[in-house]
TIGURO-764496 format. One record per residue (C-alpha): residue in one letter; x, y, z. Coordinates in steps of 0.1 Angstrom, whole numbers, padded with zeros to 4 digits, always signed. Layout:
AXYZ...
This chain:
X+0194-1240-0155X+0160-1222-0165X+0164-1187-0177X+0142-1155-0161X+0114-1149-0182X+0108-1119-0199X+0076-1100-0197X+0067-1110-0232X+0071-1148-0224X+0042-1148-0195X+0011-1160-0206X-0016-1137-0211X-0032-1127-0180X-0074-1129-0181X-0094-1116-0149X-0107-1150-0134X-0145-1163-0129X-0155-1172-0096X-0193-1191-0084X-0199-1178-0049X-0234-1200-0051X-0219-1233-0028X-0213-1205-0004X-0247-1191-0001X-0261-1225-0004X-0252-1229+0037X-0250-1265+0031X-0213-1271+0015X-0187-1287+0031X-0153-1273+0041X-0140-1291+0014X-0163-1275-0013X-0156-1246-0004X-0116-1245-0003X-0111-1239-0041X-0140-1208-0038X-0118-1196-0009X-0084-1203-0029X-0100-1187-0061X-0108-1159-0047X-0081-1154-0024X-0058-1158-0055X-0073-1131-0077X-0074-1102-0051X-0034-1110-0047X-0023-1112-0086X-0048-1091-0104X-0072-1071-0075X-0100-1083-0097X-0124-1111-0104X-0160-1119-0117X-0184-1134-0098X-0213-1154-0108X-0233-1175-0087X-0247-1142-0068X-0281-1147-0062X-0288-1110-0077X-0315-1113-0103X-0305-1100-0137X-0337-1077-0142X-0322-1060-0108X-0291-1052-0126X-0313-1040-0154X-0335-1018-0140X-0306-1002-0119X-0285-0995-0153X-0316-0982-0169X-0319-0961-0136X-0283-0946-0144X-0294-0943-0184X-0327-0920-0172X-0304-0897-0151X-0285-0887-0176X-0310-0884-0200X-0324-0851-0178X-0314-0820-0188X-0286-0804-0173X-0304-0781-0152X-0329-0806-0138X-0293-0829-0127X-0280-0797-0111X-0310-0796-0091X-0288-0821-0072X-0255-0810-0074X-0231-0824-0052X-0221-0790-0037X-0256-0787-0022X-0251-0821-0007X-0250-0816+0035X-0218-0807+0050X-0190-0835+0033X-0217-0862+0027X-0211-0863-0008X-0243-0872-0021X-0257-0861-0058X-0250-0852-0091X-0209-0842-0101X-0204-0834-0132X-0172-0844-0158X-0141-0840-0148X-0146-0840-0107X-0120-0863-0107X-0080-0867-0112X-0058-0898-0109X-0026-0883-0109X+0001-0857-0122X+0004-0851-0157X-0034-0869-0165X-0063-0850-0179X-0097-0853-0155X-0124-0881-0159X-0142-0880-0183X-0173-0894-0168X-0205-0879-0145X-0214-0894-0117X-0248-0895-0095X-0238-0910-0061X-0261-0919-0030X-0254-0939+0001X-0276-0950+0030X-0305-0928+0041X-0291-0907+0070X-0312-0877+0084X-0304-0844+0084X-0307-0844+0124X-0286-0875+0128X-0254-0864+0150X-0228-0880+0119X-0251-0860+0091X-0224-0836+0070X-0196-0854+0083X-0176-0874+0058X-0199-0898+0030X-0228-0891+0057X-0262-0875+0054X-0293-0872+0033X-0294-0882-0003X-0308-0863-0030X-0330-0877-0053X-0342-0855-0085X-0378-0844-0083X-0381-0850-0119X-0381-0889-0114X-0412-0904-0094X-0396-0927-0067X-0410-0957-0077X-0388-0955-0103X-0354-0944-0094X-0351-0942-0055X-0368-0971-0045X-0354-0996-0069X-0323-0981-0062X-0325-0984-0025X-0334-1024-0029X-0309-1025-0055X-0277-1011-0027X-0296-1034-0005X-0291-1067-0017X-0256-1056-0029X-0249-1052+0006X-0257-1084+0018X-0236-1102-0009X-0207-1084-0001X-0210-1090+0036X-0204-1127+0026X-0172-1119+0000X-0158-1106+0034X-0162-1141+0051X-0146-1155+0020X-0114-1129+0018X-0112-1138+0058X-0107-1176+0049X-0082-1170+0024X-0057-1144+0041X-0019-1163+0048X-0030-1193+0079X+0004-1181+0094X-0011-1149+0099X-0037-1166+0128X-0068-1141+0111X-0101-1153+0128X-0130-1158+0101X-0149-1127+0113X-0120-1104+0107X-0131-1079+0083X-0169-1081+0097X-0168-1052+0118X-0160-1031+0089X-0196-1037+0077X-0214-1043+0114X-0226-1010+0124X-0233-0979+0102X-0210-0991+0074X-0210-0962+0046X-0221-0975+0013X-0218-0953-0013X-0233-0964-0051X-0228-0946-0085X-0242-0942-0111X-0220-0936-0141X-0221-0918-0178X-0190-0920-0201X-0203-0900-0229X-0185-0905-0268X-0153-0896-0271X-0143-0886-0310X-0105-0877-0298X-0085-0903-0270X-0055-0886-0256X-0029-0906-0243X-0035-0888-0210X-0064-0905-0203X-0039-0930-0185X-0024-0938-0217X-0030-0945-0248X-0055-0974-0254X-0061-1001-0280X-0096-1014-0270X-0129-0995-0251X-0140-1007-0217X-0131-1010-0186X-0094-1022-0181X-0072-1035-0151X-0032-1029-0154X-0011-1058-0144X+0024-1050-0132X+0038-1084-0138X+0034-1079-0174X+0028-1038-0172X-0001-1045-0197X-0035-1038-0191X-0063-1065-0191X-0093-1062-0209X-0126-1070-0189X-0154-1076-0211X-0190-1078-0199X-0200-1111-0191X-0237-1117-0187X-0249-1117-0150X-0215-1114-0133X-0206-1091-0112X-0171-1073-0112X-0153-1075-0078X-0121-1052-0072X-0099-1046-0039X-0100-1009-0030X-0074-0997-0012X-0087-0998+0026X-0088-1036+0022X-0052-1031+0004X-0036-1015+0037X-0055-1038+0062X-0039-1068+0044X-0004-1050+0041X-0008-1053+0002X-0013-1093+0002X-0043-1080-0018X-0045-1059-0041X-0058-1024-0047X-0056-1025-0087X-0049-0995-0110X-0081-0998-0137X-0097-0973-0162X-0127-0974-0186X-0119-0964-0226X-0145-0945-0239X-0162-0955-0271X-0158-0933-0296X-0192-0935-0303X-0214-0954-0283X-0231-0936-0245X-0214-0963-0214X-0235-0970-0174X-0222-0987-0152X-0234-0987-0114X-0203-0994-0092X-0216-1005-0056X-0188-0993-0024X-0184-1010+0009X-0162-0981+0029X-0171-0998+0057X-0179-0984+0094X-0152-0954+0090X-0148-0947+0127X-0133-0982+0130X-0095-0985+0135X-0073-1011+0122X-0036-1021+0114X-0026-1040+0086X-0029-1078+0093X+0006-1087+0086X+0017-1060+0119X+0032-1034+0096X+0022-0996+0094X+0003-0978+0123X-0031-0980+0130X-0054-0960+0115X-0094-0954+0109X-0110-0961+0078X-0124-0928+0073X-0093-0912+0078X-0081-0933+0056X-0101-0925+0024X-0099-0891+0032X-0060-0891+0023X-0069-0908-0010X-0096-0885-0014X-0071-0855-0012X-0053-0872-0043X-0086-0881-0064X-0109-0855-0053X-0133-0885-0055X-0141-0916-0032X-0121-0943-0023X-0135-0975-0015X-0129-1006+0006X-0143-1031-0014X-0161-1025-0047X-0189-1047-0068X-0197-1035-0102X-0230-1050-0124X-0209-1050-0163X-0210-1017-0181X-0233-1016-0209X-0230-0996-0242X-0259-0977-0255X-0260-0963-0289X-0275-0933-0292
């Protein structure tokens, strides 16, 4: 008879690599594209997380949009709270917030990091503008456009594209008993989706404090994995992308997958970017979690609640070019 295991007899857990290129390519068979599908589909359930290669976004995109995030945060404070979030319209959320805007539970000191966030241009007499995530974007004066809003803009552009197709994919790989057509998730991302990106700063930090969600071993961004209650280091890998399940796509699939817990350790040193792409999706859509549970609910409303726990934004699905350090 085979004994339990203990959690120091699993294996240790790595955050899988994924090629989405035969599905881009139009021109695989069904049968190519099953392990994708079962890759995929595996990852969001166990860890919430993968890396995906095979994306079609050029590396010098990913470049220029890091070094976009690098440039903010070189201005002077007064020239980033020229676009202070709390001038943003209404509840759209856009512009700078500085450290500490946001809390990830009881007993755990703010985040560290700043933030610059933007979304889809939305004018200031559209009838949604100052609603929640919508409305105009502000963009520092102190950068000329050719070199922060427009490459920016192209940049969210092609991100959303990509991730309209890891929908398709997370479609094809939900439970076959649960009967899911493939265009189940599309509607999220159809008409007006909200598609916040930021642009992150995690300064040096000479003193961790175990309150930062712990105390850590290693510097970077981190998933925890309940099956082993360890966190998983996720190293930058050259011209991946990191995909994570937020926690819309969580309730929709009654938990089959995964909304992870993650955190980034700061370098005690060294300046971290990273620019984290969001599909919230079309937040005036309603849904009910695949598997019949819960009660149906909009995505907006949704992410509000999690908002009112963060003070931040949640997110329904999340792709993330890897973090680069900087030394000063």
């Amino acid at each position: 008879m085979a004994s339990p295991k203990t959690l120091s007899s699993f294996p240790t857990p790595t955050i899988p690599t994924l090629d989405i290129s035969p599905f881009l390519s139009n021109n695989a068979s069904s049968a190519d594209l099953q392990p994708l599908i079962d890759g995929v589909s595996s990852a969001c359930h166990n860890y919430g997380f993968f890396y995906l290669v095979g994306h079609g976004i050029p590396l010098q995109d990913q470049e220029k949009a890091l070094q976009c995030a690098k440039r903010f945060f070189e201005l002077s404070m007064e020239e980033r709270m020229e676009v202070w979030i709390r001038k943003s319209v209404g509840m759209s959320f856009r512009g700078y917030e500085p450290p500490g805007g946001q809390r990830h539970g009881r007993g755990l000191l703010p985040d560290a990091k700043e933030a610059f966030i933007f979304g889809a241009e939305i004018s200031p007499d559209h009838p949604d503008s100052g609603t929640f995530s919508m409305g105009p974007n502000q963009w520092p004066k102190s950068i000329p456009d050719e070199d922060f809003r427009i490459l920016l803009m192209n940049y969210q552009a092609k991100m959303v594209g990509l991730v309209k197709e890891l929908l398709k994919i997370l479609a094809r790989g939900l439970p076959a008993e649960w009967k899911c057509p493939p265009d189940v998730f599309e509607a999220a991302a159809a008409s007006n989706p909200v598609i916040p990106v930021r642009l992150l700063h995690y300064a040096p930090q000479t003193v961790k404090d175990e309150r930062q969600f712990g105390e850590p071993n290693t510097e970077g961004l981190e998933v925890f994995y309940p099956r082993t209650e360890s966190w998983i280091p996720v190293p930058v890998k050259e011209n991946s992308l990191v995909i994570n399940i937020g926690d819309v796509m969580q309730k929709w699939t009654g938990g089959y997958y995964r909304s992870a817990r993650h955190r980034v350790v700061t370098s005690t040193s060294r300046h971290r970017y990273s620019v984290p792409f969001f599909l919230n999706g079309d937040l005036k859509l309603r849904f009910r979690a695949l598997d019949g549970s819960g009660e149906e609910i909009a995505i907006g409303e949704h992410i509000r609640n999690r908002v009112m726990e963060t003070v931040g934004i949640a997110v329904q699905a999340h792709a993330q070019i890897p973090e680069r350090d900087f030394t000063p």
